[in-house]
Backbone as a printed PyTorch tensor [residue, N CA C, xyz], in Angstrom:
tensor([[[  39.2760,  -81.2670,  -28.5710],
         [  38.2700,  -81.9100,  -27.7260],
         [  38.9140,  -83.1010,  -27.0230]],

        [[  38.8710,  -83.2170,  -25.7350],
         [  39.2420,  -84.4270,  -24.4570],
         [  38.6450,  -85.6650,  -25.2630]],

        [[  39.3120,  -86.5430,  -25.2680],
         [  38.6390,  -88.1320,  -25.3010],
         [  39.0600,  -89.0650,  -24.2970]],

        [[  38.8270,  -89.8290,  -23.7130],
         [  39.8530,  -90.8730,  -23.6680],
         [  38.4650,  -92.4430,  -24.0890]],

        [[  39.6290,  -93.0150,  -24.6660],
         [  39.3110,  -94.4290,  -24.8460],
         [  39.5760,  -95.4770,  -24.5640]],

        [[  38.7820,  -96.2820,  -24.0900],
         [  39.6900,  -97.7020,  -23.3640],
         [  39.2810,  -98.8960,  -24.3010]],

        [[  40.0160,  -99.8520,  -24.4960],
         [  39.9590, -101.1430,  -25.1130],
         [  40.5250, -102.1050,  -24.0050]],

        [[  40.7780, -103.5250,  -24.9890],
         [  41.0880, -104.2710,  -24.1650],
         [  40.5120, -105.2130,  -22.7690]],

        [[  39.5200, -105.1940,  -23.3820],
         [  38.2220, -105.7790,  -22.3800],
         [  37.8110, -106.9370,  -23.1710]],

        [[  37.2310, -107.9610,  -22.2740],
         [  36.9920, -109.3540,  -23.0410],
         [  36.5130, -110.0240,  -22.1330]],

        [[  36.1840, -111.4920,  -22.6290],
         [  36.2650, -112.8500,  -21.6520],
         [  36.9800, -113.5370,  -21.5590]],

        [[  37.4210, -114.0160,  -20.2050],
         [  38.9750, -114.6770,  -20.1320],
         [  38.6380, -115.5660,  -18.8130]],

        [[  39.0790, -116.5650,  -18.9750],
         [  39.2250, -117.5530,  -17.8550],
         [  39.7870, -116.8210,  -16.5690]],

        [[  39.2080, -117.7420,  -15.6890],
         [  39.8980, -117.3870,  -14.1350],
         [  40.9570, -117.6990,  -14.7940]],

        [[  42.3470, -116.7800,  -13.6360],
         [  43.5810, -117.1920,  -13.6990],
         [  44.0160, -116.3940,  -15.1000]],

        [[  43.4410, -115.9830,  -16.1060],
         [  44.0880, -115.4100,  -17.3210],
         [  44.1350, -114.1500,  -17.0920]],

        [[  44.4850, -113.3360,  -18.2860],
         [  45.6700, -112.0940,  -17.9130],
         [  44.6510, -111.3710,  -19.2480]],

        [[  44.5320, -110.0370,  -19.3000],
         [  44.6010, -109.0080,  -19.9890],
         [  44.9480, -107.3260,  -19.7690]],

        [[  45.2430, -107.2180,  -21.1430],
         [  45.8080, -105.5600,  -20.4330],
         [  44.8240, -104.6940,  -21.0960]],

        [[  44.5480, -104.1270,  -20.8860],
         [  43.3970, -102.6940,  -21.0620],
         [  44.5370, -101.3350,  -21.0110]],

        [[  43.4950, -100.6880,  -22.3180],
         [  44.2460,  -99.4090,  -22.6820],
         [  43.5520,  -98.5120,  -22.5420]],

        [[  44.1430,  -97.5510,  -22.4780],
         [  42.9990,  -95.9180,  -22.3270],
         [  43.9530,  -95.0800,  -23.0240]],

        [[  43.0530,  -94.7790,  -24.1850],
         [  44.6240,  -93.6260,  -24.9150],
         [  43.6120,  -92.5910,  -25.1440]],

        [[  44.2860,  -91.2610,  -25.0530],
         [  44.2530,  -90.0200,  -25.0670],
         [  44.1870,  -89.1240,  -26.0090]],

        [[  43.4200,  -88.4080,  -26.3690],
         [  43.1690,  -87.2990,  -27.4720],
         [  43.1220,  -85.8790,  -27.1290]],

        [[  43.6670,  -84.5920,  -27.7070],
         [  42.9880,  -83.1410,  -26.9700],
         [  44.0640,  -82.6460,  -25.9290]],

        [[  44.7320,  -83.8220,  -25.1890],
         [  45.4840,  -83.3210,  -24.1610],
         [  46.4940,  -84.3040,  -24.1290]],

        [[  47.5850,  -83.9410,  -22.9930],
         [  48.5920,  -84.8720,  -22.3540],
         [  48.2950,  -85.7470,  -21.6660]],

        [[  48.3740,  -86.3670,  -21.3540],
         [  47.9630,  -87.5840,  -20.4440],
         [  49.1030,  -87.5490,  -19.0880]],

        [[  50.2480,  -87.3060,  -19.5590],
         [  51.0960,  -87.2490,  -18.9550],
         [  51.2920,  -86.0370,  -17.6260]],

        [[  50.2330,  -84.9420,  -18.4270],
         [  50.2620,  -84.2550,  -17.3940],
         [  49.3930,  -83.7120,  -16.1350]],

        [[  48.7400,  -85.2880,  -16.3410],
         [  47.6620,  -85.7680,  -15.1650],
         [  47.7440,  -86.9320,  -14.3530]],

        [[  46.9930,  -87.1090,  -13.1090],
         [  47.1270,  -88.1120,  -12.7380],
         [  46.0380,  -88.6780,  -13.7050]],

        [[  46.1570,  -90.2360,  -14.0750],
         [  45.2510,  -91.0950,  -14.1380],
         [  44.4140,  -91.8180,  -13.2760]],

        [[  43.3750,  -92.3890,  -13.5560],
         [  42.6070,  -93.1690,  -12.9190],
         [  42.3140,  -94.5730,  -13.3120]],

        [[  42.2900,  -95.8160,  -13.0550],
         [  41.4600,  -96.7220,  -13.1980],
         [  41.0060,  -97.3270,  -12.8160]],

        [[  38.9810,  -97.2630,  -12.6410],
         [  38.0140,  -97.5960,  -11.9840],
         [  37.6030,  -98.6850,  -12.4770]],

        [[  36.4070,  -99.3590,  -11.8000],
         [  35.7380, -100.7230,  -12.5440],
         [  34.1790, -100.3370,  -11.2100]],

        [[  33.4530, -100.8110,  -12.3720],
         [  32.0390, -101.2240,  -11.6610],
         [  31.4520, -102.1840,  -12.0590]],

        [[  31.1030, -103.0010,  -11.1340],
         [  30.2150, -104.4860,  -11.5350],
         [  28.3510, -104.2350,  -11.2660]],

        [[  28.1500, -105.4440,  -11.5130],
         [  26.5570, -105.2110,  -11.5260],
         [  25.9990, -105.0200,  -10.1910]],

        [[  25.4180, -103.7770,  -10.0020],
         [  24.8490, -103.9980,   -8.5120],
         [  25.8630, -103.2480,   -7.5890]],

        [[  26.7680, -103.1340,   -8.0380],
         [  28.1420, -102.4900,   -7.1400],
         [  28.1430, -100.9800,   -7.9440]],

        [[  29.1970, -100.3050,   -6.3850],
         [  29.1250,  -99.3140,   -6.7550],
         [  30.2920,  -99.0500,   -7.2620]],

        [[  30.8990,  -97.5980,   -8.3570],
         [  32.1680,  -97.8190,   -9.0060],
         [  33.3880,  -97.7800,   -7.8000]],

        [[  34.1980,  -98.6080,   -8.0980],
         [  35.5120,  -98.6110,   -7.4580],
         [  36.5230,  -97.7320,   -8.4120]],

        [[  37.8310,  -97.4520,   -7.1800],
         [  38.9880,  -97.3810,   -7.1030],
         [  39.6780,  -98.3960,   -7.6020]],

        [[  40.6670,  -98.8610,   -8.8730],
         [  41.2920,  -99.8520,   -9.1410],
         [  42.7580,  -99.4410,   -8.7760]],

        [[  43.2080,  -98.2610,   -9.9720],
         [  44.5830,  -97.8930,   -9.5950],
         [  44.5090,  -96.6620,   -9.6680]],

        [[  45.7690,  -96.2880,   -9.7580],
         [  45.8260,  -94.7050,  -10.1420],
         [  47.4830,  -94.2280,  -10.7670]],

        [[  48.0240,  -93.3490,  -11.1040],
         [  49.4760,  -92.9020,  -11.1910],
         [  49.0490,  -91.7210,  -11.4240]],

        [[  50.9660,  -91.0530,  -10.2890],
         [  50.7200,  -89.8660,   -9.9080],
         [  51.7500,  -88.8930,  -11.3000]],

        [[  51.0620,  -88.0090,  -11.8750],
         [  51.8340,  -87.3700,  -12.8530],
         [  52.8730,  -87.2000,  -12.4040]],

        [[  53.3130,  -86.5300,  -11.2130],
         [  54.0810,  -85.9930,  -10.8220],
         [  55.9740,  -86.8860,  -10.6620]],

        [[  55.6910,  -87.5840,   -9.9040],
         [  56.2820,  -88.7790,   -9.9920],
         [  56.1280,  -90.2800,  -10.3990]],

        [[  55.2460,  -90.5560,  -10.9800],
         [  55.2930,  -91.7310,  -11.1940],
         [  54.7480,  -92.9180,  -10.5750]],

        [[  54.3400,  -92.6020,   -9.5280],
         [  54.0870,  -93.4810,   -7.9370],
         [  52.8670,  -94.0570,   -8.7790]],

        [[  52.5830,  -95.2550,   -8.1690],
         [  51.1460,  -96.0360,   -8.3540],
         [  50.8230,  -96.1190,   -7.1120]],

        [[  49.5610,  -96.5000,   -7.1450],
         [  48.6010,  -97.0580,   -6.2130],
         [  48.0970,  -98.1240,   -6.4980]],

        [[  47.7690,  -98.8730,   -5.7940],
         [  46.4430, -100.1520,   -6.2090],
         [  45.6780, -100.7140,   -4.9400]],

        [[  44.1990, -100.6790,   -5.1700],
         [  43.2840, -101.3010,   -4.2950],
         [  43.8040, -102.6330,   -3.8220]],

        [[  43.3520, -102.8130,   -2.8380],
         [  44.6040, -104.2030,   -1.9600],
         [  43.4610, -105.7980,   -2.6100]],

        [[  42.5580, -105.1400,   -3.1840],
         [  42.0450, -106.1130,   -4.2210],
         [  42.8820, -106.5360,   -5.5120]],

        [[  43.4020, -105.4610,   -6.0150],
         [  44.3700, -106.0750,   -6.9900],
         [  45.6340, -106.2680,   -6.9120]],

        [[  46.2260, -105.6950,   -5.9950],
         [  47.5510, -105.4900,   -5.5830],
         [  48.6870, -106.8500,   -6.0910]],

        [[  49.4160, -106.5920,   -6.2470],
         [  49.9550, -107.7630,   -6.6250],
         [  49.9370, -108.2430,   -8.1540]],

        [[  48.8670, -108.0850,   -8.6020],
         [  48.1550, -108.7740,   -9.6110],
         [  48.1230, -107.8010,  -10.9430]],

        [[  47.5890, -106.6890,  -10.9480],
         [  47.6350, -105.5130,  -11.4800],
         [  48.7230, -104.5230,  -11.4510]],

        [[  48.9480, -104.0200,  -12.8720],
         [  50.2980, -103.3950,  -13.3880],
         [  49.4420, -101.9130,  -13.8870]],

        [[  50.0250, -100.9270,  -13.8110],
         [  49.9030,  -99.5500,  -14.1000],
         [  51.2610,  -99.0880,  -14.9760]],

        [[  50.9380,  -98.9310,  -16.3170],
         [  52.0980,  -98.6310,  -17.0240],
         [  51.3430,  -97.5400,  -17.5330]],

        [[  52.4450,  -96.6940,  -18.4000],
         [  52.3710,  -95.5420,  -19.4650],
         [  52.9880,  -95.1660,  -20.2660]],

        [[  53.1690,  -95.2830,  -21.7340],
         [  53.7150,  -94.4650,  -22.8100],
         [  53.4610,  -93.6130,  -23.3630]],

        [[  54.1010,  -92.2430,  -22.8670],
         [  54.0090,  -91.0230,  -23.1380],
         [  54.2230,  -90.8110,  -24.7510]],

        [[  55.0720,  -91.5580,  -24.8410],
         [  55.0480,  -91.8820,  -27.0290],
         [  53.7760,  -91.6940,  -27.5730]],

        [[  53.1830,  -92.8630,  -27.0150],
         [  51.7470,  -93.0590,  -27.9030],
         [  50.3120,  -92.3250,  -26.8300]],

        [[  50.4490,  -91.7920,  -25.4060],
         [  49.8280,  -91.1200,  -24.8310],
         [  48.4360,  -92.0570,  -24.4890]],

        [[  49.2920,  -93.2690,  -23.6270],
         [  48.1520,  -93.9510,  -23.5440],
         [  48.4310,  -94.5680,  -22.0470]],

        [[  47.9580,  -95.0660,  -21.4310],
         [  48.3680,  -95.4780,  -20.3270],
         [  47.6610,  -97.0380,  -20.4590]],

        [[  47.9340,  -97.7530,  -19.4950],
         [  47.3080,  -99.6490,  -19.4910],
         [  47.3940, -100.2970,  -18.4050]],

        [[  47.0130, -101.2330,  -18.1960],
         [  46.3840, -101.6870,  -16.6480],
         [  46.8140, -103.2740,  -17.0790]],

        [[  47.5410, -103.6700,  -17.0100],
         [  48.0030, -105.1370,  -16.7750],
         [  47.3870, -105.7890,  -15.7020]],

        [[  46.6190, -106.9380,  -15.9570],
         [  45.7960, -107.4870,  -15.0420],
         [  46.6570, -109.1450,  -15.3760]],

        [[  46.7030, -109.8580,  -14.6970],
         [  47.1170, -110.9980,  -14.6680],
         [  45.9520, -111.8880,  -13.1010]],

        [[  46.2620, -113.4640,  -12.8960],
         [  45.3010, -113.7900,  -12.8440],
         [  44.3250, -113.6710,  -11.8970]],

        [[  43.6950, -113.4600,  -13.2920],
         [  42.2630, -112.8820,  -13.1300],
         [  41.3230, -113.6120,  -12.0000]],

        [[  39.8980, -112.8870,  -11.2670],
         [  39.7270, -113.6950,  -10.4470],
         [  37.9530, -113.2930,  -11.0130]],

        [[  37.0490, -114.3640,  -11.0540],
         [  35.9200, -113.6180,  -11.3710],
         [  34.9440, -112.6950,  -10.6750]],

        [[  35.8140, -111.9190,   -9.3190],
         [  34.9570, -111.1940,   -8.7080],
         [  35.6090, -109.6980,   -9.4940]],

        [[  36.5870, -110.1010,  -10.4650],
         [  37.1870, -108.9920,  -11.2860],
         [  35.9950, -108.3520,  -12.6430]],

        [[  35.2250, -109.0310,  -12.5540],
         [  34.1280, -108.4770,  -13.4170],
         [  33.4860, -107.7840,  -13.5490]],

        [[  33.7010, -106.4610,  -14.3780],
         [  33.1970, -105.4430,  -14.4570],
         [  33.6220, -104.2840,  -15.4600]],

        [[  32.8160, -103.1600,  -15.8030],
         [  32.9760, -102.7580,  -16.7750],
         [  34.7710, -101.8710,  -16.1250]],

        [[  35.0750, -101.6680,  -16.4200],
         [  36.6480, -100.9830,  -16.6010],
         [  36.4420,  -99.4410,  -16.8660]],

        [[  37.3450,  -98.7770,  -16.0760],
         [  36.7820,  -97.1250,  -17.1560],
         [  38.6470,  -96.3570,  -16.6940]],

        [[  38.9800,  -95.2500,  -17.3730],
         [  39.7140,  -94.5400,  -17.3980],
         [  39.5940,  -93.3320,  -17.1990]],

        [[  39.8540,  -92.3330,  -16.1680],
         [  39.2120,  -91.3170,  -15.6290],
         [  41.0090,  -90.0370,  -15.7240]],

        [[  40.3900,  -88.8440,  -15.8000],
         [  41.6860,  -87.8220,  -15.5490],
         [  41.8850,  -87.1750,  -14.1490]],

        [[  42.3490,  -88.2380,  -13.0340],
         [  42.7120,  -88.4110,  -12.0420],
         [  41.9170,  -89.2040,  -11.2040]],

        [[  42.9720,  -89.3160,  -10.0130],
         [  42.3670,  -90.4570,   -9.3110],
         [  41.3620,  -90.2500,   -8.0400]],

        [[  40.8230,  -89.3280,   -8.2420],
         [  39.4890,  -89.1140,   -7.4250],
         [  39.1340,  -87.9730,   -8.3490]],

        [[  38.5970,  -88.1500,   -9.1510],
         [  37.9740,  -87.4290,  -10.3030],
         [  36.7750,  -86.6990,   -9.8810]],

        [[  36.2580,  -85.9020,   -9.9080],
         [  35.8520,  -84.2900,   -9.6240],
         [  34.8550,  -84.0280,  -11.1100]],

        [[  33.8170,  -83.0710,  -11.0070],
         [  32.6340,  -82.7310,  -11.7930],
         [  33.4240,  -82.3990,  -13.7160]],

        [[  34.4580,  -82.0860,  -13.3970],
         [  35.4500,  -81.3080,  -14.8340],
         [  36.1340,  -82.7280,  -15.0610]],

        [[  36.5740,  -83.5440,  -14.5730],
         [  37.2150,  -84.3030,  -15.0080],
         [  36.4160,  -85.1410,  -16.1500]],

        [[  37.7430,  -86.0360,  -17.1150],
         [  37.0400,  -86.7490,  -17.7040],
         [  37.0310,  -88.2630,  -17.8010]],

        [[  36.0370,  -89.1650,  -18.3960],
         [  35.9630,  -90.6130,  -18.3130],
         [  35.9190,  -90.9160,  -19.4030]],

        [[  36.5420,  -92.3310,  -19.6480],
         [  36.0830,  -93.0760,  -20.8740],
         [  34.8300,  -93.6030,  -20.9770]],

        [[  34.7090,  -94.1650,  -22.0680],
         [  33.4320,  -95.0290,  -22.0170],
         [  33.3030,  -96.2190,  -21.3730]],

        [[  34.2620,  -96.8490,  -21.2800],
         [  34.1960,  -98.1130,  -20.3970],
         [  34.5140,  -99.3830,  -21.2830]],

        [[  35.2480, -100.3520,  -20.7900],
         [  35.3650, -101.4440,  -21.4550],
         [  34.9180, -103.2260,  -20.7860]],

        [[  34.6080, -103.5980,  -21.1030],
         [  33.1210, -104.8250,  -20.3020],
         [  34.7570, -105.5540,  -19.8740]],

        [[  35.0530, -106.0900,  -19.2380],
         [  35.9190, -107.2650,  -18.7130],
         [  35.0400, -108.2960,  -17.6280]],

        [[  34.9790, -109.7980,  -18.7710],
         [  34.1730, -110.7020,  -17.8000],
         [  35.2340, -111.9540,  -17.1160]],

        [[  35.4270, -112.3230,  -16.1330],
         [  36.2480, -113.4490,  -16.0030],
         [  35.3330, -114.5730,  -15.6820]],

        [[  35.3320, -115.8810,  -16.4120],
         [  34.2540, -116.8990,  -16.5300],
         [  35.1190, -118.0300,  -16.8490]],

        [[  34.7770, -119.1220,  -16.3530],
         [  35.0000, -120.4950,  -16.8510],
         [  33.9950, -121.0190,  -17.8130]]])
């Protein structure tokens, strides 16, 4: 059975850093693209990043660009989203999807809350 799970969600000052995980059960991870979305209150879900199985390539919304890291260890079959500083329009739940424009079969995590607050 597919899982994926994300952690790594919290409250963190403007300007602070966390990394969020999405690890994998049932399947490879590796042999998909990933996704990682975020939706805030009232908003609709975004595009955060993505990586392409194939090669490796990232993407990132020109909202995070810069700021946000897309890594993966195929070891532990998890992929992570390095966020550094944080800005509080970054608030929102986080999710991990099996590719990056995810389709009716694909799958999502549950989501992980990330608030940035002073």
């Amino acid at each position: 059975q597919v899982h994926l799970v994300e952690s790594g969600g919290g409250l963190v000052q403007p300007g602070g850093s966390l990394r969020l995980s999405c690890a994998a059960s049932g399947f490879t991870l590796d042999d998909y693209d990933i996704g990682w979305f975020r939706q805030a209150p009232g908003k609709e879900r975004e595009g955060v990043s993505c990586i392409n199985s194939n090669d490796g390539s990232t993407y990132y919304a020109d909202s995070v660009k810069g700021r946000f890291t897309f890594s993966r260890d195929n070891a532990k079959n998890t992929v992570y989203l390095q966020m550094n500083s944080l800005k509080p329009e970054d608030t929102a739940v986080y999710y991990c999807a099996t590719d990056c424009v995810p389709g009716p079969d694909d799958y999502w995590g549950q989501g992980t809350q990330v608030t940035v607050s002073s």
